[in-house]
N, C-alpha and C positions, 0 to 999 in steps of 0.2 A: 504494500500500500504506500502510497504517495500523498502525499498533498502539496499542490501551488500557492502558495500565497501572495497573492502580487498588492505591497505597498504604494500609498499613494493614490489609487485611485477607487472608484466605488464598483458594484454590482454592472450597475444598469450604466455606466460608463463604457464599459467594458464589453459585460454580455448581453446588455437590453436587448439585445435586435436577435437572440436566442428564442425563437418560440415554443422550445422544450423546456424554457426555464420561466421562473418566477420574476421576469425584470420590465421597468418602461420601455420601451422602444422609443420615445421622442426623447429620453434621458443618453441614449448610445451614442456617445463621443466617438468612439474608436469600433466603430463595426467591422464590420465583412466585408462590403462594399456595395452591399445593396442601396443604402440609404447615404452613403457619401458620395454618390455620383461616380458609383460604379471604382472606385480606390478601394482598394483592400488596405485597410491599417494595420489592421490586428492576427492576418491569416494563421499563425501559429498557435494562438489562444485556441479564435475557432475551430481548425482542425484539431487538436485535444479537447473540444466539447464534443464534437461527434463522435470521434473516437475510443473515449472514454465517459463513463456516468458522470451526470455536472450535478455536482451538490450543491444546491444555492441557498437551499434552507437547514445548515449544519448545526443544531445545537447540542450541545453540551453537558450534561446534568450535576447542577451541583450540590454541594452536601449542604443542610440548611445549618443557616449561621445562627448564633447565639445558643 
């Protein structure tokens, strides 16, 4: 198992324009190049979201405090 973490930017920055995942698409900065007039920004991200399961909603369980 692996995990990516890319600092710096958000979800829907990134993967919005995903629609296997939970993100805006009018929030995707760096898409695919469907919606930036056909420029692919991000081609490697997106090729590891199809390739691999996209976790967009990861949470974590923690032990309750106090």
């Amino acid at each position: 198992m692996f995990v990516i973490v890319r600092e710096n930017r958000t979800y829907d920055q990134m993967l919005g324009d995903v629609t296997a995942g939970n993100g805006d698409a009018s929030l995707a900065v760096f898409g695919d190049g469907s919606a930036a007039g056909g420029i692919p920004i991000s081609p490697n991200v997106h090729a590891l979201v199809t390739r691999f399961p996209l976790l967009d909603n990861f949470y974590e369980p923690q032990p309750p405090v106090g």
